[in-house]
PDB file of the backbone (N, CA, C, O) and the ligand in Angstrom, with CONECT records:
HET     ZN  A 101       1
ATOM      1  N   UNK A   1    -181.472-116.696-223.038  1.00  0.00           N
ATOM      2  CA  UNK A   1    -181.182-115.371-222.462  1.00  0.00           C
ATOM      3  C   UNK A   1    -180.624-114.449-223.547  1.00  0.00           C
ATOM      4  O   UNK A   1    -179.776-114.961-224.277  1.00  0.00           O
ATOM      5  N   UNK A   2    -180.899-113.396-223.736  1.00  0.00           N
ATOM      6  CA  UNK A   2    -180.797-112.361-224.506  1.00  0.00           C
ATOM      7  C   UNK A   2    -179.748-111.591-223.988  1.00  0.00           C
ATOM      8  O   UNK A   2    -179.589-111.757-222.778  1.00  0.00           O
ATOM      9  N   UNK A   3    -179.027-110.847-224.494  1.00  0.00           N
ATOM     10  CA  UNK A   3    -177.904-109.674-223.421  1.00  0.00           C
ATOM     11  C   UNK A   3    -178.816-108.354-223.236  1.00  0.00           C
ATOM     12  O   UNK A   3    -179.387-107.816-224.185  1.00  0.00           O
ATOM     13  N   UNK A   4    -178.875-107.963-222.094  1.00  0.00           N
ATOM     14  CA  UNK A   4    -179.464-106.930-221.797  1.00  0.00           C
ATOM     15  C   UNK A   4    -178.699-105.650-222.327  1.00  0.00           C
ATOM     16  O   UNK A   4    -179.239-104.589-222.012  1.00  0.00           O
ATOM     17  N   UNK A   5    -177.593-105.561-223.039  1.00  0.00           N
ATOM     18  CA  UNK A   5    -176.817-104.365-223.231  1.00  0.00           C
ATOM     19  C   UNK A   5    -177.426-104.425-225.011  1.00  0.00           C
ATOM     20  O   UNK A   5    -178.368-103.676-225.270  1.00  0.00           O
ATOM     21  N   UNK A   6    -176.861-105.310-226.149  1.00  0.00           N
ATOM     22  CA  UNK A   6    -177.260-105.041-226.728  1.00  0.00           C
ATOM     23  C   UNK A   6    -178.342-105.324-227.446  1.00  0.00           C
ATOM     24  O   UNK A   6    -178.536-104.888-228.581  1.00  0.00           O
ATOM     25  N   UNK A   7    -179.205-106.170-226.738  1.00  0.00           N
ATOM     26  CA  UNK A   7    -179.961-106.733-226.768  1.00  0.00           C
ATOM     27  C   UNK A   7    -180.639-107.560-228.470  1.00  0.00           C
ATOM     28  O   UNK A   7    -181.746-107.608-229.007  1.00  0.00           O
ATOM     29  N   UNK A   8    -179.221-108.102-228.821  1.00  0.00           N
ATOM     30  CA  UNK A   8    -179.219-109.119-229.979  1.00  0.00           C
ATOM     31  C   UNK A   8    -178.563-110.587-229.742  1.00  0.00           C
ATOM     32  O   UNK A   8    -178.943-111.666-230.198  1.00  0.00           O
ATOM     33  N   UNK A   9    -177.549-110.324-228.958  1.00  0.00           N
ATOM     34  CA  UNK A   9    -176.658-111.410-229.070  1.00  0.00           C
ATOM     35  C   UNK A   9    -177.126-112.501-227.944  1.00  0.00           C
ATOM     36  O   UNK A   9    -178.221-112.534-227.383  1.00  0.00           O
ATOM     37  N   UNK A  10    -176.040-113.368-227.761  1.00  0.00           N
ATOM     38  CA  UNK A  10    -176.634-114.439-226.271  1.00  0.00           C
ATOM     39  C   UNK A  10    -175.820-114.722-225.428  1.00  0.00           C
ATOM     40  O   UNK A  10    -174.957-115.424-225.956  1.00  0.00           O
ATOM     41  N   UNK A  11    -175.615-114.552-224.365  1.00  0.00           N
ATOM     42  CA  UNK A  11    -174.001-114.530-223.383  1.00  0.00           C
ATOM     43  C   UNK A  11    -173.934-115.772-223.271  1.00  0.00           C
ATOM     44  O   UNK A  11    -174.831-116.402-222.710  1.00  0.00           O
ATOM     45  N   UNK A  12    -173.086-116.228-223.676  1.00  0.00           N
ATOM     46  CA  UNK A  12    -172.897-117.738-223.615  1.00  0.00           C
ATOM     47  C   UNK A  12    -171.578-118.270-222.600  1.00  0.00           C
ATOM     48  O   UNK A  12    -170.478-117.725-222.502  1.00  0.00           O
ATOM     49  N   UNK A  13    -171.858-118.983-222.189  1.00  0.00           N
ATOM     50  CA  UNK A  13    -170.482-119.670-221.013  1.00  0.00           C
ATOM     51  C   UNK A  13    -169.209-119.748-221.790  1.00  0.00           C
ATOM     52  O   UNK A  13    -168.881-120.324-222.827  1.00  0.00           O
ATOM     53  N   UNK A  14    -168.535-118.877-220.829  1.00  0.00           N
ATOM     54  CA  UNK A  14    -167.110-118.257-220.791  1.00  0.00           C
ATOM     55  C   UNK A  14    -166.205-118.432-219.756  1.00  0.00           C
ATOM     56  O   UNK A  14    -166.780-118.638-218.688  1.00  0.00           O
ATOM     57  N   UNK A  15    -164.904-118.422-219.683  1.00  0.00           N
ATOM     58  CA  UNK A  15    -164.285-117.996-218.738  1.00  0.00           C
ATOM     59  C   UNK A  15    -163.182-116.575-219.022  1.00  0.00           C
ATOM     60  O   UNK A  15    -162.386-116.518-219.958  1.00  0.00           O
ATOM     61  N   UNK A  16    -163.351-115.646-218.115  1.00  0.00           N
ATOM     62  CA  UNK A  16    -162.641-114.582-217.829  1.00  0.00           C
ATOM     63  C   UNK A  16    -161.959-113.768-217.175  1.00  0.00           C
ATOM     64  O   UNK A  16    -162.121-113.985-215.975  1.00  0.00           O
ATOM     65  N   UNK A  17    -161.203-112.850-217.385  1.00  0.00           N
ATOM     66  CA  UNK A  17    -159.841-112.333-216.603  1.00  0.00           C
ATOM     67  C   UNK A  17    -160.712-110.950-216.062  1.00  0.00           C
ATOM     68  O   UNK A  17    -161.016-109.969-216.741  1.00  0.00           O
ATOM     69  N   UNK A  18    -161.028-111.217-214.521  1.00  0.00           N
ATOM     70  CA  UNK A  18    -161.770-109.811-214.109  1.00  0.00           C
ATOM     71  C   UNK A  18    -160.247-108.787-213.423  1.00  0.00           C
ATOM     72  O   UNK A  18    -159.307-109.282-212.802  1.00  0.00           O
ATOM     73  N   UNK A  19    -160.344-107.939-213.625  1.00  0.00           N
ATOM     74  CA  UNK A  19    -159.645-106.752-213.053  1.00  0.00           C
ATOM     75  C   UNK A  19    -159.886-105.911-212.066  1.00  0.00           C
ATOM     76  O   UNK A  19    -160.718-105.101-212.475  1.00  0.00           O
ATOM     77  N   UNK A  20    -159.502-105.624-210.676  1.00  0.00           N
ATOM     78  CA  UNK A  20    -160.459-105.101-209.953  1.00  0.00           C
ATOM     79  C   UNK A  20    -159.310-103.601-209.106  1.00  0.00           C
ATOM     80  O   UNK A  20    -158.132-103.915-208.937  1.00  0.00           O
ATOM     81  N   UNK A  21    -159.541-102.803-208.861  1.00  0.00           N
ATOM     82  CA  UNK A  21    -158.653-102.185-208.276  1.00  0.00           C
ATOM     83  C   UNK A  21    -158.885-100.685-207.296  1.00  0.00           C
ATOM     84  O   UNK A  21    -159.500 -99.695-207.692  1.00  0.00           O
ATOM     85  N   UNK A  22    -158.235-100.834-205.977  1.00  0.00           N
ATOM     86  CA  UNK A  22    -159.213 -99.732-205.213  1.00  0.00           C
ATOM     87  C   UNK A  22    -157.455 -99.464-204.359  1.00  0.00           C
ATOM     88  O   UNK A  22    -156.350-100.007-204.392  1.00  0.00           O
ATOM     89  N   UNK A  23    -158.070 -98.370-203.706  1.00  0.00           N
ATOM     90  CA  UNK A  23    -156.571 -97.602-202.792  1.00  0.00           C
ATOM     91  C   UNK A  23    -155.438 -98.119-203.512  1.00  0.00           C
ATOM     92  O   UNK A  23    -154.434 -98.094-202.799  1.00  0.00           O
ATOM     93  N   UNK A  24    -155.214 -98.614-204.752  1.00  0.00           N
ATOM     94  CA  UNK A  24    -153.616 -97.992-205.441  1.00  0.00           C
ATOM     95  C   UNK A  24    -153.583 -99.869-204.987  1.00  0.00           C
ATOM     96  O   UNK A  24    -152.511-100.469-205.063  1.00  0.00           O
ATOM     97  N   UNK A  25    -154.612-100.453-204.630  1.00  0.00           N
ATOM     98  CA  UNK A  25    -154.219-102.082-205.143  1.00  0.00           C
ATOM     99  C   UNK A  25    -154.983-102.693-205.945  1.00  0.00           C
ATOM    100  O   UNK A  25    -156.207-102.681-205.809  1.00  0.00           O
ATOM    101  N   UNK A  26    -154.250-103.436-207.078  1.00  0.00           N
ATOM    102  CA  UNK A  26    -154.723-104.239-208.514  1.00  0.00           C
ATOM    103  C   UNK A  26    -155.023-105.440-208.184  1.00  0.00           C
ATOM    104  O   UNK A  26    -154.232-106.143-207.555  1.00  0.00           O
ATOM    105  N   UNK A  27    -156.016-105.782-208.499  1.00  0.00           N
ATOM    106  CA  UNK A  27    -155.913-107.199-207.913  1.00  0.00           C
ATOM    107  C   UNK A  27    -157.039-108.174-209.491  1.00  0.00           C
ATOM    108  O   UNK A  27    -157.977-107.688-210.122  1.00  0.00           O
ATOM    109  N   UNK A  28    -156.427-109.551-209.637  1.00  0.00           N
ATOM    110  CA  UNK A  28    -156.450-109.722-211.091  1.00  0.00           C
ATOM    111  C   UNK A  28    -157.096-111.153-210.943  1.00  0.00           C
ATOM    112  O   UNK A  28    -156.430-112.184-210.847  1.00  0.00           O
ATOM    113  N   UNK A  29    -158.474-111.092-210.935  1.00  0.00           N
ATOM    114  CA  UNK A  29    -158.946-112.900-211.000  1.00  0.00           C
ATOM    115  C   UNK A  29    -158.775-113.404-212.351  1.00  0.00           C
ATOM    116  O   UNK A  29    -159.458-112.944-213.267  1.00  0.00           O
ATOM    117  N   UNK A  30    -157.999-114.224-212.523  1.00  0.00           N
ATOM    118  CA  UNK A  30    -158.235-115.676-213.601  1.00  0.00           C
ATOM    119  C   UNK A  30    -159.053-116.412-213.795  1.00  0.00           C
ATOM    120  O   UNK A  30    -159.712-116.457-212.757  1.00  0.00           O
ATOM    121  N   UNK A  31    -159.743-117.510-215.000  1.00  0.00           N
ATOM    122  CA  UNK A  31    -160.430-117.930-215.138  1.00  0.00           C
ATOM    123  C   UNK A  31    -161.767-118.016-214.614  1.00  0.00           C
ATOM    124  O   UNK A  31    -162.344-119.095-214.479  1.00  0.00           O
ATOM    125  N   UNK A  32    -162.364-116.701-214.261  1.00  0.00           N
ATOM    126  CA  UNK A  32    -163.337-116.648-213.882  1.00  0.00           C
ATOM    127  C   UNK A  32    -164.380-116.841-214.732  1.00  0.00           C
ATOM    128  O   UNK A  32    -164.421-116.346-215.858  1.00  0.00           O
ATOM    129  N   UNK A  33    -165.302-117.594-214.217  1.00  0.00           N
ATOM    130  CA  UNK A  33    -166.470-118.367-215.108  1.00  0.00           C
ATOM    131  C   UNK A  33    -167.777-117.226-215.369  1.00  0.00           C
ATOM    132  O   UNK A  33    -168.518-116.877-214.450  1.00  0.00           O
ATOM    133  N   UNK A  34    -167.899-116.754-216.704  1.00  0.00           N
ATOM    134  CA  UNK A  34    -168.889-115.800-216.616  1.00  0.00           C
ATOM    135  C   UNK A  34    -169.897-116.302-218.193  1.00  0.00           C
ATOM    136  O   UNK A  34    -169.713-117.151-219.065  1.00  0.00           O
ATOM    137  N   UNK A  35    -170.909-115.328-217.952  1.00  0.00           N
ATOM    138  CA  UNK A  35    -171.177-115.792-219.515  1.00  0.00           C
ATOM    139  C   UNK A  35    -170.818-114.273-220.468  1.00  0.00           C
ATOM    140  O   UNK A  35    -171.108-113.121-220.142  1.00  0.00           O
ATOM    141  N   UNK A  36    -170.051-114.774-221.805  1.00  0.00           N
ATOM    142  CA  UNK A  36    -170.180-113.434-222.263  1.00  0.00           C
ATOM    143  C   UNK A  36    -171.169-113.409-223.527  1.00  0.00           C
ATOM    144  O   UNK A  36    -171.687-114.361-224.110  1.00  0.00           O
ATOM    145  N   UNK A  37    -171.289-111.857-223.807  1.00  0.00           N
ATOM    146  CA  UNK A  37    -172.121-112.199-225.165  1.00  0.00           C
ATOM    147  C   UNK A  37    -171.451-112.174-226.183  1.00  0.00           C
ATOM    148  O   UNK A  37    -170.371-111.585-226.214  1.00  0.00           O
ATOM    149  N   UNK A  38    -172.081-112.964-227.475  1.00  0.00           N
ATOM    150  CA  UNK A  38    -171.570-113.151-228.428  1.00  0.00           C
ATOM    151  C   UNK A  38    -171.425-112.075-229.900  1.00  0.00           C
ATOM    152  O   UNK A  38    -170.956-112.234-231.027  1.00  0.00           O
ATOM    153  N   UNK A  39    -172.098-110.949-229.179  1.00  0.00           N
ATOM    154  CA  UNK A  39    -171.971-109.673-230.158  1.00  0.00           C
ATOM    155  C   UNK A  39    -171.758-108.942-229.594  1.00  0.00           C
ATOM    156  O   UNK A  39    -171.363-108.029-230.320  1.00  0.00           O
ATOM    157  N   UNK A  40    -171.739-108.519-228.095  1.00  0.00           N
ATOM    158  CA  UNK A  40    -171.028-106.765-228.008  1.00  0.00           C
ATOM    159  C   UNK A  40    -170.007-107.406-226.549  1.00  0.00           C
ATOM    160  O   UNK A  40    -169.570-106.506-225.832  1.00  0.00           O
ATOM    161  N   UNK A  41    -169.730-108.522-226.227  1.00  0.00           N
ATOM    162  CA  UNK A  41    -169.028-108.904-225.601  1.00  0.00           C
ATOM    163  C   UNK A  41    -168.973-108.312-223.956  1.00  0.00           C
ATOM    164  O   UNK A  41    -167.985-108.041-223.275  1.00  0.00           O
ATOM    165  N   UNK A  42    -170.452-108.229-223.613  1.00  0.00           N
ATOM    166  CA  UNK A  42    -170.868-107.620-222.717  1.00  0.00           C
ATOM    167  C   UNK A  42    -170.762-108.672-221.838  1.00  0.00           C
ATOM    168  O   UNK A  42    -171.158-109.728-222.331  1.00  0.00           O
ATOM    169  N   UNK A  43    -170.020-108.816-219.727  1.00  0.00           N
ATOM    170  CA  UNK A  43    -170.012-110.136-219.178  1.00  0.00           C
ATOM    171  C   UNK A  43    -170.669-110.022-218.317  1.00  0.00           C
ATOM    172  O   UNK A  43    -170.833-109.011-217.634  1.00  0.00           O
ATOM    173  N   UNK A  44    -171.227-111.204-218.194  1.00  0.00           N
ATOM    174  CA  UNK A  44    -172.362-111.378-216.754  1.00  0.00           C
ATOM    175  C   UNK A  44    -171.916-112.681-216.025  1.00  0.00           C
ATOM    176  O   UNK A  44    -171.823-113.815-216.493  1.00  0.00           O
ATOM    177  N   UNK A  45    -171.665-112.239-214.769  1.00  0.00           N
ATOM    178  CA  UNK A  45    -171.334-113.135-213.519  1.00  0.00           C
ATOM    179  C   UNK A  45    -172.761-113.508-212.681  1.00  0.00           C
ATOM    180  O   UNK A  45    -173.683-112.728-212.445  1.00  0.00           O
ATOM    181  N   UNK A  46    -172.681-114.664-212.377  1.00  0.00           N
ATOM    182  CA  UNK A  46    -173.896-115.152-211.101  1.00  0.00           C
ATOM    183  C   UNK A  46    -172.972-114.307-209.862  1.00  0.00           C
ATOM    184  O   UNK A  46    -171.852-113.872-209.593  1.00  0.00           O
ATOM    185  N   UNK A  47    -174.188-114.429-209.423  1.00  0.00           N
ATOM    186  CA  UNK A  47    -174.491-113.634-207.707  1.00  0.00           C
ATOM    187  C   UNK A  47    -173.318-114.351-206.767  1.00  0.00           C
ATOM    188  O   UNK A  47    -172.637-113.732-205.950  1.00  0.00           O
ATOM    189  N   UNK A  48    -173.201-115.968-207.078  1.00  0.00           N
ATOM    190  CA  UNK A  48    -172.518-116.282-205.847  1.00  0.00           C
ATOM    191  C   UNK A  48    -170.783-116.093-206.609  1.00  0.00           C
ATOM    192  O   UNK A  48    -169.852-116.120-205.805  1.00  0.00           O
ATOM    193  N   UNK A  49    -170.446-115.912-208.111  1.00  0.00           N
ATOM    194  CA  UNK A  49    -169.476-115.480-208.393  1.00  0.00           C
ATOM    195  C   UNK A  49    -169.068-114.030-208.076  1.00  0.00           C
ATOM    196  O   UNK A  49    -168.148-113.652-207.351  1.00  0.00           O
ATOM    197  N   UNK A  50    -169.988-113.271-208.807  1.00  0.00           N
ATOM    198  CA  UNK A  50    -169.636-112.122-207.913  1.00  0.00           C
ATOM    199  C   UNK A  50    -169.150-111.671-206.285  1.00  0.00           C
ATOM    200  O   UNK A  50    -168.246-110.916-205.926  1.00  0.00           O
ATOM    201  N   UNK A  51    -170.032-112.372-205.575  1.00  0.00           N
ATOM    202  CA  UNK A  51    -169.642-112.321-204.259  1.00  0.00           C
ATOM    203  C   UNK A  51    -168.237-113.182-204.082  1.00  0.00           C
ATOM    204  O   UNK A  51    -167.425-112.776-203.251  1.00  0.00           O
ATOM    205  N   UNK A  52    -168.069-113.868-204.532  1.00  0.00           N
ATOM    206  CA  UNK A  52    -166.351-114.756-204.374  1.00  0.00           C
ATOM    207  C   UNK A  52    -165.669-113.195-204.916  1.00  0.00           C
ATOM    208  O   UNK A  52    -165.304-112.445-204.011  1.00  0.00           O
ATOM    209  N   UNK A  53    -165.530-112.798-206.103  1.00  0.00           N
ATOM    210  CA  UNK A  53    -164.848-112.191-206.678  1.00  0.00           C
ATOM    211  C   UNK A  53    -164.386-110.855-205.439  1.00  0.00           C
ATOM    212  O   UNK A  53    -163.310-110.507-204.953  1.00  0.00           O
ATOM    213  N   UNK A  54    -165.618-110.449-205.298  1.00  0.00           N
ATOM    214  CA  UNK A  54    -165.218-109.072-204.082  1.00  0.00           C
ATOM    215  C   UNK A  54    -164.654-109.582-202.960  1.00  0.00           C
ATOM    216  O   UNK A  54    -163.705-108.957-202.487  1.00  0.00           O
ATOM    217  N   UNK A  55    -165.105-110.806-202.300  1.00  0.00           N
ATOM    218  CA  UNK A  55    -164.474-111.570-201.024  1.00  0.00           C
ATOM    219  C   UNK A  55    -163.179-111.220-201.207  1.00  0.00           C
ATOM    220  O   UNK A  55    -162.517-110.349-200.643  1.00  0.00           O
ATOM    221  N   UNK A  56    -162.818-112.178-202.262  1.00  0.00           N
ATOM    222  CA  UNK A  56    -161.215-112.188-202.390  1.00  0.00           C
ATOM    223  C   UNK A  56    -160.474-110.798-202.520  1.00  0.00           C
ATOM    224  O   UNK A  56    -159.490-110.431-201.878  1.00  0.00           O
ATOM    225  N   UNK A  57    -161.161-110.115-203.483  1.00  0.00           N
ATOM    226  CA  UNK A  57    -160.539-108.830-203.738  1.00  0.00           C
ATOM    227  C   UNK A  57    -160.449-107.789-202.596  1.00  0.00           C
ATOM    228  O   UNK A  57    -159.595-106.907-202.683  1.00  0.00           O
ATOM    229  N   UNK A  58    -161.580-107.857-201.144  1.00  0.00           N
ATOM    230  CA  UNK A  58    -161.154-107.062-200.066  1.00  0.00           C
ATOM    231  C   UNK A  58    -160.105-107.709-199.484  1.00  0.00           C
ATOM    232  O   UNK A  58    -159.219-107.083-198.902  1.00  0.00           O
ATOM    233  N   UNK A  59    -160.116-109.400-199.623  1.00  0.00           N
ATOM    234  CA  UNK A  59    -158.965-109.770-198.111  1.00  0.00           C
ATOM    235  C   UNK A  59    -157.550-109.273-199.008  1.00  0.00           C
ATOM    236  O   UNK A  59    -156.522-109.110-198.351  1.00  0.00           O
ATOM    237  N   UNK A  60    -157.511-109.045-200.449  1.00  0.00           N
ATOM    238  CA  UNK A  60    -156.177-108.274-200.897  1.00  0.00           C
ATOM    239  C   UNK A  60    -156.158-106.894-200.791  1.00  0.00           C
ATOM    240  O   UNK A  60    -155.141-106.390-201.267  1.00  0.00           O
ATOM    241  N   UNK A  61    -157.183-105.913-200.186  1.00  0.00           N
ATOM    242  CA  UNK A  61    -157.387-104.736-199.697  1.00  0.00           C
ATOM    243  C   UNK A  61    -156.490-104.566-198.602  1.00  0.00           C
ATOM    244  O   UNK A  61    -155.498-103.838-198.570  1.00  0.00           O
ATOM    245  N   UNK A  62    -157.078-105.546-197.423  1.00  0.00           N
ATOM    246  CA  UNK A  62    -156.966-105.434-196.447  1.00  0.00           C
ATOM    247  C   UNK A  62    -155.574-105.720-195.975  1.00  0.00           C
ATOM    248  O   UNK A  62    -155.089-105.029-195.079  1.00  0.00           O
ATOM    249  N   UNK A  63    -154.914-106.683-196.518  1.00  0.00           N
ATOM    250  CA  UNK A  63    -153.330-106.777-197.303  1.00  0.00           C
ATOM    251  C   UNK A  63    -152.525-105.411-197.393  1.00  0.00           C
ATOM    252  O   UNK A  63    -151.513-105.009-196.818  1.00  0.00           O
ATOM    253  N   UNK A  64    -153.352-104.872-198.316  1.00  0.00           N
ATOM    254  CA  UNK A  64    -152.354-103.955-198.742  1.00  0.00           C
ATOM    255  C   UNK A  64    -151.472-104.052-199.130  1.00  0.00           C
ATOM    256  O   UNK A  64    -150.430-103.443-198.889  1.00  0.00           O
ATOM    257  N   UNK A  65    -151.860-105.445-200.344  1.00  0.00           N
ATOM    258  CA  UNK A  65    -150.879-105.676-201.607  1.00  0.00           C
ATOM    259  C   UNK A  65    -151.119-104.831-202.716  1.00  0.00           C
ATOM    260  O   UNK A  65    -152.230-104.405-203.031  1.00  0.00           O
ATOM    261  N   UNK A  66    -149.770-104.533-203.458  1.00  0.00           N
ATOM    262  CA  UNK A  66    -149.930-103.908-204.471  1.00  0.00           C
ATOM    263  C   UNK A  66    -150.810-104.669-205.680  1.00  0.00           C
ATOM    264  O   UNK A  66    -151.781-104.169-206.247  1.00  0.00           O
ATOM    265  N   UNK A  67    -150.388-105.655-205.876  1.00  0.00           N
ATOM    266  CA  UNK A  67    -150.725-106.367-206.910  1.00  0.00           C
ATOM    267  C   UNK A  67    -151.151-107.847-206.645  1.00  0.00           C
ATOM    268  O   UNK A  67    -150.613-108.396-205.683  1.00  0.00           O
ATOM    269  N   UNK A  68    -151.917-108.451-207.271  1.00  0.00           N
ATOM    270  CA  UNK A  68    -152.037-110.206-206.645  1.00  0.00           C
ATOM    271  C   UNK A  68    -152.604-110.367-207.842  1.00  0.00           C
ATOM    272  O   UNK A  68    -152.911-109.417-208.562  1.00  0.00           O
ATOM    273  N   UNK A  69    -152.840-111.981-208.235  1.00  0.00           N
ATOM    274  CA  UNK A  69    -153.520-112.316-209.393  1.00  0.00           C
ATOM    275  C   UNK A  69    -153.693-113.814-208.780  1.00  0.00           C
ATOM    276  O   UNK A  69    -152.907-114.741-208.587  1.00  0.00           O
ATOM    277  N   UNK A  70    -154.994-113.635-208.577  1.00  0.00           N
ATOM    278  CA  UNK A  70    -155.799-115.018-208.051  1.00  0.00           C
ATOM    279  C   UNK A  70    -156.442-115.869-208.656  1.00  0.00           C
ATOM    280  O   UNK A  70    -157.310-115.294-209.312  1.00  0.00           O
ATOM    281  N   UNK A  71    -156.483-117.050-208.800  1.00  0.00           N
ATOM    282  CA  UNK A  71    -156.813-117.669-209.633  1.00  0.00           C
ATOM    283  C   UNK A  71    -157.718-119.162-208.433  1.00  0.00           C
ATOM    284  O   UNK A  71    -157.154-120.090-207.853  1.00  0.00           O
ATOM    285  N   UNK A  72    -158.609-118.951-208.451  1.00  0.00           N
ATOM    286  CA  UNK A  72    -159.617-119.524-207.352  1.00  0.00           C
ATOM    287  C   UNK A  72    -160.848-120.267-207.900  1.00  0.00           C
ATOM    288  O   UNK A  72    -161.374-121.187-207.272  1.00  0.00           O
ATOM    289  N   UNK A  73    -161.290-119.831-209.099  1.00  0.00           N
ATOM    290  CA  UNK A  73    -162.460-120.810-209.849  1.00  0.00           C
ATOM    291  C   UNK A  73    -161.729-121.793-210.355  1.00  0.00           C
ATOM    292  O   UNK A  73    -160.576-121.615-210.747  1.00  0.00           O
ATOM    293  N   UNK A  74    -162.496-123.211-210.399  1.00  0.00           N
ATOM    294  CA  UNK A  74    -162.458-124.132-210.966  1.00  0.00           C
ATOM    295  C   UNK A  74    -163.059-124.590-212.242  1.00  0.00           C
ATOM    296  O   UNK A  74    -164.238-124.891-212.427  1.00  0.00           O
ATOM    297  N   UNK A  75    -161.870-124.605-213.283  1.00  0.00           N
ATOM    298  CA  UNK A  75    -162.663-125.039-214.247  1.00  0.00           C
ATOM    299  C   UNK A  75    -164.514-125.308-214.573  1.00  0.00           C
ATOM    300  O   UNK A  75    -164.943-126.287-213.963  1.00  0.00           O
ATOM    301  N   UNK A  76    -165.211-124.813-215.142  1.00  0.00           N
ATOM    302  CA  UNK A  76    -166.625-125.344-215.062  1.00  0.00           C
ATOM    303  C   UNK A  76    -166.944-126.292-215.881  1.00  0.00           C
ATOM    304  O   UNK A  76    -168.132-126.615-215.865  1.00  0.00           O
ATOM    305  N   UNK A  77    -165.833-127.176-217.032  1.00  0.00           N
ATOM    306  CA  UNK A  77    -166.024-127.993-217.558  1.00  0.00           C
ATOM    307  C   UNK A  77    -165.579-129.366-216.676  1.00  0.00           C
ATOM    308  O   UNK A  77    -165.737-130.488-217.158  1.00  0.00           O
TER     309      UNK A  77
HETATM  310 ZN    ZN A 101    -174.563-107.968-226.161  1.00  0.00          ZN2+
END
């Protein structure tokens, strides 16, 4: 796989700190498993990560916590 952004490098398996934040709440996933690339550090999540990622991040909407930092993926090694 090639990175579609700069289209030199190769997103290779990563884990990363996504940031997400809507109505004045932050909400902070940990070790989230993505691939990044190895030259413009561009990240790409699978479909069923992504969808975890927003799951979690509305039920802290719906909260109406200021802040949370979730940490819900499991290692992929
Ligand atoms: Zn790239």
């Amino acid at each position: 796989m090639i990175c579609l952004t700069c289209k030199v490098g190769t997103p290779r398996p990563a884990t990363t700190t996504v940031l997400l934040e809507k109505n004045g709440s932050l909400v902070i996933l940990k070790d989230v498993p993505a691939r990044i690339c190895d030259n413009c550090g561009e990240k790409y999540f699978d479909s069923e990560v992504t969808e975890q990622i927003l799951e979690e991040a509305e039920s802290v909407y719906r909260k109406g916590a200021e802040l949370e930092i979730i940490k819900i993926f499991k290692s992929a090694a």
